[in-house]
One Martini backbone bead per residue (centre of mass of N, CA, C, O) as a GRO file, in nm:
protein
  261
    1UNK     BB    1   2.402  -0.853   1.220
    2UNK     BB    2   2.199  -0.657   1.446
    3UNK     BB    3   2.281  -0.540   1.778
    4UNK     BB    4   2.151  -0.370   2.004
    5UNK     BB    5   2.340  -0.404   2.267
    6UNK     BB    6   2.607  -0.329   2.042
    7UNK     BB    7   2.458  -0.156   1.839
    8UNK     BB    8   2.218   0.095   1.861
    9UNK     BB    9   2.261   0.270   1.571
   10UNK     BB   10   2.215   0.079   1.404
   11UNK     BB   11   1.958  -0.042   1.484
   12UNK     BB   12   1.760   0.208   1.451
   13UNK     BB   13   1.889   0.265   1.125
   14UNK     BB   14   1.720   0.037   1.028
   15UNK     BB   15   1.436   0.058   1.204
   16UNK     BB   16   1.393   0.392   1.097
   17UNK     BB   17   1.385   0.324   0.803
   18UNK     BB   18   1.156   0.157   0.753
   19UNK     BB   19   0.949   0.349   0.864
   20UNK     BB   20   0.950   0.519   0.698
   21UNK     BB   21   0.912   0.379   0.445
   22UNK     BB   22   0.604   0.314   0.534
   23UNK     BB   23   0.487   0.567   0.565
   24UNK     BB   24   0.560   0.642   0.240
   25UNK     BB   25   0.436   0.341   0.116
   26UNK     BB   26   0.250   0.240   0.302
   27UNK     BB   27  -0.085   0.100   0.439
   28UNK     BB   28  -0.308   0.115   0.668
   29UNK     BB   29  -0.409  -0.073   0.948
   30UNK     BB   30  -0.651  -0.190   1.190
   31UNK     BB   31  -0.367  -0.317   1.348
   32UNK     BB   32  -0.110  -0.155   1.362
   33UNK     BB   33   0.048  -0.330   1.111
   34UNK     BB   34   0.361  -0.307   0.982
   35UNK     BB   35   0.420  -0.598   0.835
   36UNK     BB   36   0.185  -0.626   0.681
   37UNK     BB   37   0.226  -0.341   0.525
   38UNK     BB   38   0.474  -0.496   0.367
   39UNK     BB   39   0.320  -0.788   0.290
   40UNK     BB   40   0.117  -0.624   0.085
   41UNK     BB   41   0.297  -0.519  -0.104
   42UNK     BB   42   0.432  -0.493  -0.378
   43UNK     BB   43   0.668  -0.640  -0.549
   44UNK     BB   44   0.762  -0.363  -0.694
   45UNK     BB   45   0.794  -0.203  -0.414
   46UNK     BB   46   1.002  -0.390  -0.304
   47UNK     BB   47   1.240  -0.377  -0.464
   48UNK     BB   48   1.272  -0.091  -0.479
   49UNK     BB   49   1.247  -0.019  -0.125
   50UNK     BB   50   1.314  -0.303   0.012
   51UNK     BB   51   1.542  -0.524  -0.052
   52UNK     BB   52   1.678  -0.513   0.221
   53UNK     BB   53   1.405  -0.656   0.300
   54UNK     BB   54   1.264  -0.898   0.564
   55UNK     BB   55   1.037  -1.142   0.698
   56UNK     BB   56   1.016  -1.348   1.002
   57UNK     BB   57   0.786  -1.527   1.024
   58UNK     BB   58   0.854  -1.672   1.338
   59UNK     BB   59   0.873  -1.379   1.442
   60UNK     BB   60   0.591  -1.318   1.367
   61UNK     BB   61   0.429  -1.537   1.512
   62UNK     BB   62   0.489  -1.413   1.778
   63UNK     BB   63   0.406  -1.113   1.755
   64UNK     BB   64   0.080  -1.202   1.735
   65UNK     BB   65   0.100  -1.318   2.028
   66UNK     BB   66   0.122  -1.097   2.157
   67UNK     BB   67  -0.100  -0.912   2.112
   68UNK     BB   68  -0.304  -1.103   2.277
   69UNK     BB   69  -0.188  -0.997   2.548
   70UNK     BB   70  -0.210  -0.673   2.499
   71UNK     BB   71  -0.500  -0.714   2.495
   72UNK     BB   72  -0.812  -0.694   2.497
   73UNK     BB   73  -1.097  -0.866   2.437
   74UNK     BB   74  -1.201  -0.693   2.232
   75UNK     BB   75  -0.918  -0.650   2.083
   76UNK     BB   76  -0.928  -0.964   1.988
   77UNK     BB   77  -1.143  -1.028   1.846
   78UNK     BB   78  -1.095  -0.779   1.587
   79UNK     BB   79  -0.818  -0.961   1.510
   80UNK     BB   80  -0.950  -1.192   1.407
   81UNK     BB   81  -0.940  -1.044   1.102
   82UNK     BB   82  -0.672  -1.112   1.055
   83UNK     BB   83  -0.514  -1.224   0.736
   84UNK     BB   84  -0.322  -1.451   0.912
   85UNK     BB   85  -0.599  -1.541   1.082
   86UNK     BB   86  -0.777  -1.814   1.079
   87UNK     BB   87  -0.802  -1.925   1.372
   88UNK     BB   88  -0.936  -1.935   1.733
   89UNK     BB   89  -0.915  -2.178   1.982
   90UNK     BB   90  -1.055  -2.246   2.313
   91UNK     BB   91  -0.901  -2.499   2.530
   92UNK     BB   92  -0.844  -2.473   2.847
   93UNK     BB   93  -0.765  -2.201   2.776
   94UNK     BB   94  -0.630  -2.292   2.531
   95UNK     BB   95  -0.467  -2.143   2.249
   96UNK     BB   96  -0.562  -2.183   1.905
   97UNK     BB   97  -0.328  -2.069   1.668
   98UNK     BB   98  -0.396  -2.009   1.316
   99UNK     BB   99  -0.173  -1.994   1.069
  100UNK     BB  100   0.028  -1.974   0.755
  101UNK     BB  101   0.284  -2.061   0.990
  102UNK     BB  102   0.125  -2.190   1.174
  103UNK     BB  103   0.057  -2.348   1.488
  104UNK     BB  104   0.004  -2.222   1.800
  105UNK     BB  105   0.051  -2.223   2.184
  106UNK     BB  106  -0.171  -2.077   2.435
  107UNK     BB  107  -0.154  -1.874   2.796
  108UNK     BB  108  -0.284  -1.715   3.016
  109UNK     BB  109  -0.167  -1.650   3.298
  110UNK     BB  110  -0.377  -1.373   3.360
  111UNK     BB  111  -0.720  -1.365   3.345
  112UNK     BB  112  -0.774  -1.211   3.638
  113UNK     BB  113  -0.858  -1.131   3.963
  114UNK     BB  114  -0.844  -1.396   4.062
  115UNK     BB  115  -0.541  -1.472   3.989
  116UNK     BB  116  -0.444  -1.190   4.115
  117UNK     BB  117  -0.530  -1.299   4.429
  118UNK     BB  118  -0.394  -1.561   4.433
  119UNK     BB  119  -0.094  -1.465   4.398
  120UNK     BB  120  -0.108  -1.257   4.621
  121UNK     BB  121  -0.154  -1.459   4.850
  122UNK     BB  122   0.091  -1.633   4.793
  123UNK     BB  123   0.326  -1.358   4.780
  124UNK     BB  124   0.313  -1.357   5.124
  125UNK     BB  125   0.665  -1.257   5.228
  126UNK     BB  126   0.769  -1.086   4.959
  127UNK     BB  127   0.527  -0.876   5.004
  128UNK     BB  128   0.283  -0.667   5.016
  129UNK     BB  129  -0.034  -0.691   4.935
  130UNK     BB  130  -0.007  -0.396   4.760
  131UNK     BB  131   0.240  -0.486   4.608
  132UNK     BB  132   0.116  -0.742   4.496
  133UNK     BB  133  -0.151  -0.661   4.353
  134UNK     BB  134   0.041  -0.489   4.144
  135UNK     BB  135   0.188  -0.645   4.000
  136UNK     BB  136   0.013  -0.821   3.864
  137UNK     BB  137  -0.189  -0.661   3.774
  138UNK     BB  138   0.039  -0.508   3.577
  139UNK     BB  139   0.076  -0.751   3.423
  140UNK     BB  140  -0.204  -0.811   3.312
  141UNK     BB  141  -0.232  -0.509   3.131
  142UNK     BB  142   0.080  -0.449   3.012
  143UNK     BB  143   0.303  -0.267   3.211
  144UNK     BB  144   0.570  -0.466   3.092
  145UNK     BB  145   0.587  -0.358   2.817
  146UNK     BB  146   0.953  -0.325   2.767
  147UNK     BB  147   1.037  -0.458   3.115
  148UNK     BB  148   1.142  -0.778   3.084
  149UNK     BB  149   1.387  -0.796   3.311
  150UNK     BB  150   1.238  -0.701   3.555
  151UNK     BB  151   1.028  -0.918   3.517
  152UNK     BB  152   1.150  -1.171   3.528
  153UNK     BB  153   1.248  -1.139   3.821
  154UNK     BB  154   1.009  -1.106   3.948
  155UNK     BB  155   0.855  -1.396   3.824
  156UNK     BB  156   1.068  -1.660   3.900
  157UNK     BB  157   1.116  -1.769   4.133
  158UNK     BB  158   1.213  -2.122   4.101
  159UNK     BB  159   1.322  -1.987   3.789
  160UNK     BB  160   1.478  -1.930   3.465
  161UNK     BB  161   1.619  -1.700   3.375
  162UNK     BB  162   1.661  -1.561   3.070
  163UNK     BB  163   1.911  -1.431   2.828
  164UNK     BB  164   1.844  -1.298   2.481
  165UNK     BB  165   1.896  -1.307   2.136
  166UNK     BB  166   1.607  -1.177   1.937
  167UNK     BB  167   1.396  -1.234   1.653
  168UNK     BB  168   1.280  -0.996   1.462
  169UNK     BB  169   1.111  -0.967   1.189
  170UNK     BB  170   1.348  -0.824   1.114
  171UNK     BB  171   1.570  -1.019   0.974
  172UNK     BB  172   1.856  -0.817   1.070
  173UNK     BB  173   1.735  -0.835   1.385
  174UNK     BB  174   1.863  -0.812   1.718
  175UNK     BB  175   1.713  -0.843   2.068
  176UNK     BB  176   1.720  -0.811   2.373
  177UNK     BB  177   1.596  -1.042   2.645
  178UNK     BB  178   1.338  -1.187   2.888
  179UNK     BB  179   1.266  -1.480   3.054
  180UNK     BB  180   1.052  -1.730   3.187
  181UNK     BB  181   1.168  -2.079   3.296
  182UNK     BB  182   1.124  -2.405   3.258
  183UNK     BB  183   1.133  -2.711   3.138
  184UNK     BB  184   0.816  -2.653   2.987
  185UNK     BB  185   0.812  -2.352   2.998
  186UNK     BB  186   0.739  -2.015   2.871
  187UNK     BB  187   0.747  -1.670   3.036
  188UNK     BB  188   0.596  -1.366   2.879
  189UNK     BB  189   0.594  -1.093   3.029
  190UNK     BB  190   0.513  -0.854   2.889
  191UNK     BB  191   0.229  -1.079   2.771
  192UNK     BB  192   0.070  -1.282   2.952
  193UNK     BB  193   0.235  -1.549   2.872
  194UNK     BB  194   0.229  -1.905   2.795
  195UNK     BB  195   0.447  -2.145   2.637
  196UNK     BB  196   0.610  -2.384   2.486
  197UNK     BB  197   0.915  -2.421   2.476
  198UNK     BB  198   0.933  -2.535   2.168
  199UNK     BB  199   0.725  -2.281   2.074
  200UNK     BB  200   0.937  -2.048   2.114
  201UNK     BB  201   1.199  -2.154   2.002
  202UNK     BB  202   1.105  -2.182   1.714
  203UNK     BB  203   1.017  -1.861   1.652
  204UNK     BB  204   1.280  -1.744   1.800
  205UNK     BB  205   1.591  -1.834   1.851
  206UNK     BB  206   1.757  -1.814   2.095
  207UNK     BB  207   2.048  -1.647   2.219
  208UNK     BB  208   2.225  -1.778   2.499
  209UNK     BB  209   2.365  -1.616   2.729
  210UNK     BB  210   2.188  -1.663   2.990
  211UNK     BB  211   2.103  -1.886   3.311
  212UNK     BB  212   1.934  -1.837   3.586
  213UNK     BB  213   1.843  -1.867   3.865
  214UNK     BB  214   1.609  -1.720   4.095
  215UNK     BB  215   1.765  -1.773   4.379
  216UNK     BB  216   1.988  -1.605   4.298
  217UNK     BB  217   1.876  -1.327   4.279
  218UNK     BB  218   1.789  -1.310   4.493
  219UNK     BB  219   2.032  -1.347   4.688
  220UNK     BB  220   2.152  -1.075   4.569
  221UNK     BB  221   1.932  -0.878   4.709
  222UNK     BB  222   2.000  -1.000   4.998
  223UNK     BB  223   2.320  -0.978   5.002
  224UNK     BB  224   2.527  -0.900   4.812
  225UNK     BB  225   2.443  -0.594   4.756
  226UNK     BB  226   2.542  -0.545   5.075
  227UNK     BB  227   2.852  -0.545   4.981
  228UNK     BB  228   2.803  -0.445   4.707
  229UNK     BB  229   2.645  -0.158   4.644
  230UNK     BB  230   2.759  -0.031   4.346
  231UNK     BB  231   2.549  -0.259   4.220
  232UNK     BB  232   2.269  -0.079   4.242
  233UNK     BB  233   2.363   0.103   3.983
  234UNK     BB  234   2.319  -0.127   3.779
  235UNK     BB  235   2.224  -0.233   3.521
  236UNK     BB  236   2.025  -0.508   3.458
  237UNK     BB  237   2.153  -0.566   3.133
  238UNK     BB  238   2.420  -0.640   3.258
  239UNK     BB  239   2.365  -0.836   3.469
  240UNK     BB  240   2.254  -1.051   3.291
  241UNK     BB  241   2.497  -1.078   3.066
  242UNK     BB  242   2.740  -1.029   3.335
  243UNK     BB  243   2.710  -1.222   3.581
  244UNK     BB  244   2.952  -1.380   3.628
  245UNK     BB  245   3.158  -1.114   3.629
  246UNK     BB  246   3.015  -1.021   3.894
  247UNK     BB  247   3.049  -1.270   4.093
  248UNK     BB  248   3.390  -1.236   4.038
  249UNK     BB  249   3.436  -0.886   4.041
  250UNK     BB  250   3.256  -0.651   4.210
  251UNK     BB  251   3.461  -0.439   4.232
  252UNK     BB  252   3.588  -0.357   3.936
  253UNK     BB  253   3.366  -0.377   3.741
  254UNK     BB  254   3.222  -0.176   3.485
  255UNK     BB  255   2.959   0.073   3.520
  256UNK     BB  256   2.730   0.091   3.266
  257UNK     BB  257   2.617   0.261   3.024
  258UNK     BB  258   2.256   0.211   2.897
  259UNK     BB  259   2.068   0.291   2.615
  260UNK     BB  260   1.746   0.288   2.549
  261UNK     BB  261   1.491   0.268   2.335
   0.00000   0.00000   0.00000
C-alpha cells in the first residue's frame, strides 16, 4: 500500500503512471470519468497495460456519490446517464441511488440559499454575518473540494473531526483525509454531501489516525495556540494527524514542511 502523506513521491508516481498510460490507451467519456475509462478497457488491453492496476469498487461508488455533491443541478441530471448509475430517486432530500455496486443514500448538507441563510444566522456569535455567509456560500459551490482538513474544522461544531487514511479508486494508493462524525452521520465538506455513518464506513473503510471532539479544536485557536504562538505556522495536516504530540510537547514538537499533492 502506498501512503500519500508518508510518502508522496511514490504516491504521485504510481497515480501518474495510471493517468498518463490512460490517456494513451483509453477512450473519453462525457462525464470525465478516467475510472469508468479504465473499466470500459478490453480485457486483452487491461493485462497488457495496466495488470497491476485494479479498481475499489466501493471506494469508486464514493466517487460517484462525490460527483453529484460537486456537481450544478443541470449537470447532475447529465450524470444519470452514466452506464455505473441504474437510477436515482429523492424522498425527503434523501437521494436513493442504485449502482452495480449496490445502493447508497445520501444527502445534500445545504441545499440552496435558504439554508446558506439559516445557518449563517445560526452561526452568528463565532464570525460576522459576512464571514458566516461565505463560509456556507463556499461549501454549497464546492469550494472546499480539495481542502478537506480545513473544511472539517471550520464544520465540526460540537461533532468529532476524523482524520484517517481512505481508499483511493485505485486500489493500492490510500490519501490523508478529514471528515466530520456524529453518533450515526458523517458530513463530507468537500462535497456539501451527509451520508449514514455505516454507508461511508462501508465504502470508505477508513483507517482511523485521529478523532478530535470539535470543542477541543476551538478552545486550540482561542487558548492553546496563545500560549504557544509557534504553533501557529503548523501545517493543518500535521495538527490532526499528531495532535496528541502536539498537546503534550508544544514547544518541541517539530514543525513538518508539508508538500501537498
Amino acid at each position: 500500500m502506498i501512503y500519500d502523506y508518508y510518502d508522496i513521491e511514490a504516491y504521485e508516481e504510481e497515480s501518474n503512471d495510471f493517468f498518463n498510460k490512460m490517456e494513451q490507451y483509453g477512450q473519453p467519456n462525457p462525464f470525465s470519468d478516467i475510472y469508468l475509462s479504465f473499466l470500459e478497457l478490453p480485457e486483452d488491453m487491461k493485462y497488457r497495460f495496466f495488470k497491476d492496476y485494479e479498481i475499489d469498487m466501493d471506494a469508486y461508488l464514493f466517487f460517484l456519490v462525490r460527483f453529484f455533491g460537486l456537481k450544478s443541478p443541470i449537470q447532475r441530471k447529465r450524470f444519470l446517464k452514466h452506464p455505473y448509475i441504474r437510477s436515482l430517486v429523492v424522498e425527503n432530500r434523501i437521494n436513493h441511488l442504485q449502482t452495480p455496486m449496490g445502493e447508497v443514500e445520501f444527502q445534500y448538507w445545504i441545499n440552496g440559499i435558504p439554508d446558506i441563510l439559516k445557518k449563517t444566522f445560526q452561526n452568528l456569535g463565532y464570525s460576522s454575518i459576512i464571514d458566516s455567509f461565505c463560509l456556507f456560500r463556499d461549501e454549497f459551490i464546492g469550494a472546499y473540494n480539495g481542502r478537506c482538513h480545513e473544511a472539517s474544522i471550520q464544520f465540526s461544531g460540537q461533532n468529532d473531526v476524523v482524520t484517517a487514511f481512505m481508499h483511493e479508486p485505485l486500489s493500492n494508493l490510500r490519501f490523508l483525509h478529514s471528515f466530520v462524525e456524529t453518533d450515526e452521520k458523517i458530513l463530507e465538506t468537500t462535497a456539501n454531501i451527509v451520508m449514514k455513518k455505516e454507508d461511508y464506513y462501508r465504502l470508505t473503510r477508513p483507517e482511523v489516525i485521529t478523532k478530535i471532539p470539535g470543542e477541543e479544536l476551538l478552545d486550540l485557536w482561542n487558548s492553546f495556540f496563545q500560549k504557544h504562538p509557534r504553533l501557529k505556522d503548523m501545517n493543518i495536516k500535521q495538527l490532526l494527524t499528531e495532535y496528541e504530540e502536539v498537546k503534550q510537547h508544544p514547544d518541541t514538537i517539530k514543525i513538518k514542511t508539508i508538500r501537498t499533492r
